[in-house]
N, C-alpha and C positions, 0 to 999 in steps of 0.2 A: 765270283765265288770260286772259291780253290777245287781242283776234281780231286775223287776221293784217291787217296794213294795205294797201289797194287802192292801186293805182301812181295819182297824180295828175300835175297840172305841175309840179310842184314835182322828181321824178323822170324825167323827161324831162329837164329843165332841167340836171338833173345830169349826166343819161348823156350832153347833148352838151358838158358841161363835160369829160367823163372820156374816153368812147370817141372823140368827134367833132373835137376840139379836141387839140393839138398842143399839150400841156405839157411843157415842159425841166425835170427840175429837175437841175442841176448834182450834187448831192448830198441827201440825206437829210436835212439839217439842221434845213428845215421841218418833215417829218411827228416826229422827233424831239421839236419843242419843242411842237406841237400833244399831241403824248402825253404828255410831261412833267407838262404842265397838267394831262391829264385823270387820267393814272396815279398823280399821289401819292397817299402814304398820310394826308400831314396831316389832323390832325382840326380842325384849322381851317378856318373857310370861306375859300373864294378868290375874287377879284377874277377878273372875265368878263377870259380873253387878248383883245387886240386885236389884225386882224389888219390890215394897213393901209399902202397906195398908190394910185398916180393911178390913176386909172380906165384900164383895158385893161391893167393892170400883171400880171393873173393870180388875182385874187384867190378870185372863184369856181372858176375850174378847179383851184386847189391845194386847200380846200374840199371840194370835188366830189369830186374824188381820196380826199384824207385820207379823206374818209368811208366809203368803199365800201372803202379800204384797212382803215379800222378792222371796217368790220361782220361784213370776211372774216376776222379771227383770234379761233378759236376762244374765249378766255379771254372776249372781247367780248358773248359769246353773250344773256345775260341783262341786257348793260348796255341803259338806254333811250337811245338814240340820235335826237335830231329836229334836222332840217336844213329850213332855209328860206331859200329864194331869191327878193328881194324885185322883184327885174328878169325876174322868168320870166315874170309875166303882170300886165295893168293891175291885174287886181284885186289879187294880190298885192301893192304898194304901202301897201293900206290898212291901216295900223298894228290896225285892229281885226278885220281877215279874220285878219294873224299872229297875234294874240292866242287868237282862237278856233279856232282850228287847231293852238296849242299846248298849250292848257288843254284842247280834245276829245282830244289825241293821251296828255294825260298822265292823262285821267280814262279813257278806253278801256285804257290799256295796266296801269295799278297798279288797276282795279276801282275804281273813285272812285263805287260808285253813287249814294251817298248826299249826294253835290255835285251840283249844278243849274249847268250853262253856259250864265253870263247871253248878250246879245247888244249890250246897248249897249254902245259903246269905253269909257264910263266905268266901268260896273258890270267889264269885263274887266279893264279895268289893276289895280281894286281885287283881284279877283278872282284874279291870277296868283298871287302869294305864297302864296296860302291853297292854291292847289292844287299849288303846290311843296312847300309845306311835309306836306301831308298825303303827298302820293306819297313825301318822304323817308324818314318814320314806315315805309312799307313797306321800305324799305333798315336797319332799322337792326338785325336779326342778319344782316344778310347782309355778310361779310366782302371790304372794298376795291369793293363796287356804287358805280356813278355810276352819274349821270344827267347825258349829256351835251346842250346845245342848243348846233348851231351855228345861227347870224342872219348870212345874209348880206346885206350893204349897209343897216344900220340907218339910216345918214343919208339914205336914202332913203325911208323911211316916211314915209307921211301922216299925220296925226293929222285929227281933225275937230276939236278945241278946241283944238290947239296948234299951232306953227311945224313945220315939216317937217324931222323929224329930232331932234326933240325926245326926251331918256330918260326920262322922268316914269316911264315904265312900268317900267323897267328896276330891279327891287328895288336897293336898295343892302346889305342885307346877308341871304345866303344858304344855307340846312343845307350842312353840311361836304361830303354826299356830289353836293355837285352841280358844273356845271364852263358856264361860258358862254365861247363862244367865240365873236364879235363880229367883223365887217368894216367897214372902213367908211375912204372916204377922209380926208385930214387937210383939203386945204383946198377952199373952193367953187371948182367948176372955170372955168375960165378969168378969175379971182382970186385974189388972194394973202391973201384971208379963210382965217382960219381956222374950220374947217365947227364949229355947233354941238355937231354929233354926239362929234367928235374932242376936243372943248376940254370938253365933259362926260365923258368916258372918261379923260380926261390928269387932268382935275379932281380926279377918284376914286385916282388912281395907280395906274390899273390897268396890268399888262405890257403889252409890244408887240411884235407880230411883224412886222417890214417885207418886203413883197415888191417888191424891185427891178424894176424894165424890165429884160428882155433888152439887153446889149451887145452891138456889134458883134463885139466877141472870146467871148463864149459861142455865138454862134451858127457852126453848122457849116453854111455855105452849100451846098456840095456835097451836105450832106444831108438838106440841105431840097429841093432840086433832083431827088434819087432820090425823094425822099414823093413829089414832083409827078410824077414819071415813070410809079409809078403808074397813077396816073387819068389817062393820056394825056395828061397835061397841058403841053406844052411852056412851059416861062421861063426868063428868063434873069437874072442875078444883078440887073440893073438892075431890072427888073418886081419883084421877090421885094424890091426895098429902096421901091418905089413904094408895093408895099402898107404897106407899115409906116409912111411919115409921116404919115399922121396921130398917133400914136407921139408926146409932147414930149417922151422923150428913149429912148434905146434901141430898143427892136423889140418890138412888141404880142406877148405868145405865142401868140393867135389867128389871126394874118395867114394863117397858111399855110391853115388852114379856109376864109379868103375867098376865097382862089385856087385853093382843091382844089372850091367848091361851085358854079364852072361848068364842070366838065369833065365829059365825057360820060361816061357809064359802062356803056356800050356795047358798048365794048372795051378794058376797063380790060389794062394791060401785065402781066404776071408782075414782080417786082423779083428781080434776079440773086441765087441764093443765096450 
C-alpha cells in the first residue's frame, strides 16, 4: 500500500491557485473536457490534452481546481493522481527535480521496490517509461484505473543538455491506462515565435484545450468590488481595470488576489447576506 504523501511546494502552490485566487469559470466546460480525457474507457493509448494560453490567462488556477475537484469524488479514490507546478519554486524549473519527483511519486504509490531512482536528468528521462510502464502492469485487473499526471508549464523546464522546453522526455507512446495532461503557452512571450514546447505537442496532434483571458463582458465588476469590500478594501472600477493591464488582452483572472493582498485584515467587513 502506497504511504500517504507529505504536503510540499508543489501544494501550497496549488491551494493559492484554488482557495486564494479568484477563478471565474463561466461554465463547466473545462472541468468536463479535462474529464473526458481522463474518464474514457478506450483501450487505446491517448495523446497528453494540452492545456494552453498566454501567460496570466488562468491556466494553473483552472488545473489547481480541476485537481482537487477531481481527488474529492469518490469513484477517484484509488486513481493515481500527480500534479506539478513548474513556476512554484526555482527549483521546480529543473526538468530533472520534475522527473524525480515523478518517478519517486509512482515508485512510492504502485510499490515499485525493486526499481532504483536514478538521479542524473539523463538516466531519468530514460528511466520515465519504464516506471510508467511497470506502475501500468499494476492497473491491469483493475477495471477503468488511470493514472493521471498533470505538468503544469512544460515550456518552462529546464533541461541540462537541451533548449528549454524542450519534450525529449515526454514518451511518445503510452499504456492505455494512463492520461497526461500538459500546459504550456503557444508562443514565446513577448514574440510572435511559436514556443518549441507548443509546436512539439501540435507536432504529435495531440488535443487542445484553450483558456481565454477574461472579457470585459464576463467580468461582473460590481462583484468584484463586494470581494474587495471584504477585506476593507476600497476601489473603484478604474483601479480594478489598472490592475489588469498588464493583461494583452482581456482581464488577468488573478488581479483581484493583487488587490485583495494589501489590505489589512484587521478589520475585515462581513459581506451582506
Amino acid at each position: 500500500m502506497a504511504r500517504a504523501r507529505k504536503a510540499d511546494e508543489h501544494d501550497v502552490y496549488a491551494a493559492s491557485r484554488s482557495s486564494n485566487f479568484v477563478y471565474v469559470m463561466n461554465d463547466d466546460s473545462a472541468y468536463r473536457e479535462l474529464d473526458a480525457h481522463c474518464d474514457t474507457s478506450d483501450t487505446e493509448p491517448r495523446l497528453p490534452l494540452v492545456v494552453k494560453g498566454k501567460p496570466g490567462s488562468g491556466k494553473s488556477a483552472l488545473l489547481a481546481n480541476w485537481v482537487r475537484y477531481r481527488r474529492e469524488k469518490p469513484e477517484n479514490k484509488h486513481e493515481f493522481l500527480f500534479e506539478y507546478f513548474v513556476d512554484c519554486s526555482s527549483e521546480s524549473l529543473q526538468l530533472r527535480r520534475m522527473l524525480h519527483r515523478l518517478i519517486s511519486a509512482l515508485k512510492d504509490h504502485f510499490n515499485l521496490r525493486e526499481m532504483e531512482v536514478p538521479t542524473a536528468e539523463m538516466n531519468l528521462r530514460w528511466s520515465l517509461i519504464r516506471f510508467i510502464e511497470a506502475a501500468a502492469k499494476k492497473y491491469q485487473n483493475t477495471q477503468n484505473a488511470r493514472m493521471v499526471i498533470v505538468l503544469d508549464g512544460v515550456n518552462r523546464l529546464q533541461s541540462a543538455g537541451s533548449p528549454d522546453g524542450t519534450l525529449k522526455w515526454l514518451p511518445t507512446q503510452l499504456p492505455a491506462s494512463v492520461r497526461f495532461v500538459v500546459s504550456t503557452v503557444e508562443h514565446v512571450p513577448n514574440s510572435g515565435q511559436v514556443h518549441r514546447s507548443f509546436q512539439e505537442l501540435r507536432r504529435r496532434q495531440c488535443p487542445e484545450l484553450e483558456i481565454a483571458p477574461l472579457t470585459k463582458d464576463a467580468c461582473d465588476m460590481p462583484f468584484y468590488l463586494d470581494e474587495l469590500k471584504v477585506y476593507n478594501r476600497h476601489a473603484t472600477p478604474d483601479e480594478i481595470q489598472a490592475e489588469a493591464s498588464p493583461a494583452l488582452s482581456g482581464v488577468e483572472p488573478h488581479f483581484v488576489r493583487l488587490a485583495c493582498a494589501t489590505a489589512p485584515w484587521s478589520k475585515p467587513r462581513r459581506a451582506a447576506g
